[in-house]
C-alpha positions as a Python dict, from the first residue, in 0.01 Angstrom:
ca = {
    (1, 'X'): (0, 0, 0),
    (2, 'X'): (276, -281, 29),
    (3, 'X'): (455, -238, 326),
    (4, 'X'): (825, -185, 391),
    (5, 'X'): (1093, -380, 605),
    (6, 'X'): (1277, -207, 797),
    (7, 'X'): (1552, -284, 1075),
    (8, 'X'): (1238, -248, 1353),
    (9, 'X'): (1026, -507, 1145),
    (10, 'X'): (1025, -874, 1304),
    (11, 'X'): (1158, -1170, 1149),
    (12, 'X'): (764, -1279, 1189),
    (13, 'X'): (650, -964, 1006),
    (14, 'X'): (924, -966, 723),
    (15, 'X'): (826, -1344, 664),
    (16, 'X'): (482, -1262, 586),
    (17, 'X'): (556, -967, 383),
    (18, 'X'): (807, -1191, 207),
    (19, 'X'): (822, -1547, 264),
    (20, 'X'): (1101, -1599, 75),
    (21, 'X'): (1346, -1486, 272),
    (22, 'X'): (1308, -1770, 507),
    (23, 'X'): (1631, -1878, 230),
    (24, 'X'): (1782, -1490, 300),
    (25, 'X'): (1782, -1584, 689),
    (26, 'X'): (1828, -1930, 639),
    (27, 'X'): (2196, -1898, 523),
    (28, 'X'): (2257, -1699, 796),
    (29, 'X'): (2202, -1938, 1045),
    (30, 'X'): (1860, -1785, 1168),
    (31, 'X'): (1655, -2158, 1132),
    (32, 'X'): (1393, -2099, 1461),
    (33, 'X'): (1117, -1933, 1205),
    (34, 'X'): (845, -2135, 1443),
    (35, 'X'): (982, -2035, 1820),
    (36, 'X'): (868, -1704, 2003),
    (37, 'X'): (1168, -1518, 1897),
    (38, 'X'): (1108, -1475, 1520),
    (39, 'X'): (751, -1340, 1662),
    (40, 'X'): (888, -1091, 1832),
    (41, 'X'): (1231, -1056, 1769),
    (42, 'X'): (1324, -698, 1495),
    (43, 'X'): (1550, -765, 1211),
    (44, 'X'): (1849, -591, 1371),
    (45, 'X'): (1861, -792, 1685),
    (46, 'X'): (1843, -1074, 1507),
    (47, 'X'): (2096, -1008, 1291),
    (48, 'X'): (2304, -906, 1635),
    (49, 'X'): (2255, -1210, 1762),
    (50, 'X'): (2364, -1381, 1492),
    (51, 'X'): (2688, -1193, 1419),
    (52, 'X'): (2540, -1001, 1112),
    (53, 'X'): (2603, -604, 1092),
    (54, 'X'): (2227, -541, 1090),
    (55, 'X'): (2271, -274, 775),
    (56, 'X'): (2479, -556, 568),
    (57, 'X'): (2160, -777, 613),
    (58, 'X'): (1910, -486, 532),
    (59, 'X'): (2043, -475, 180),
    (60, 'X'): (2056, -814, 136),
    (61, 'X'): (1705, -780, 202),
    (62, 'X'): (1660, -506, -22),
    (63, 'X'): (1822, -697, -268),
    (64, 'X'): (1636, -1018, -237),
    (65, 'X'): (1278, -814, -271),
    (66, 'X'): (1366, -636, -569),
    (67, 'X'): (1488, -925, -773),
    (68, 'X'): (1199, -1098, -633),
    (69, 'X'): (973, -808, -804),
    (70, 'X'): (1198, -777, -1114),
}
């Protein structure tokens, strides 16, 4: 079973899933994919932090996978 990102999944867990969207999170100015806080940190504080409404990025997201698997 393949498993879903959500707003709760980490930007360490979303990487994994999907490693490309180190380019998704990349553009938005989230480039510390090695420090503690993409371990731990979900998608929507990230995006929070970073000045992205957190439901903006999600479909981004969204986006990015399904092309990926088109």
């Amino acid at each position: 079973m393949e498993k879903k990102i959500t707003k709760d999944t980490t930007i360490g867990e979303a990487l994994q899933i999907e490693p490309g969207l180190v380019h998704l999170f990349s553009a938005i100015g989230m480039h510390c994919f090695g420090c503690h806080f993409s371990a731990n940190e979900t998608i929507e504080q990230a995006a929070g932090v970073h000045g992205v409404n957190p439901d903006d990025l999600m479909e981004d997201i969204e986006n990015f996978i399904e092309y990926q698997n088109s």
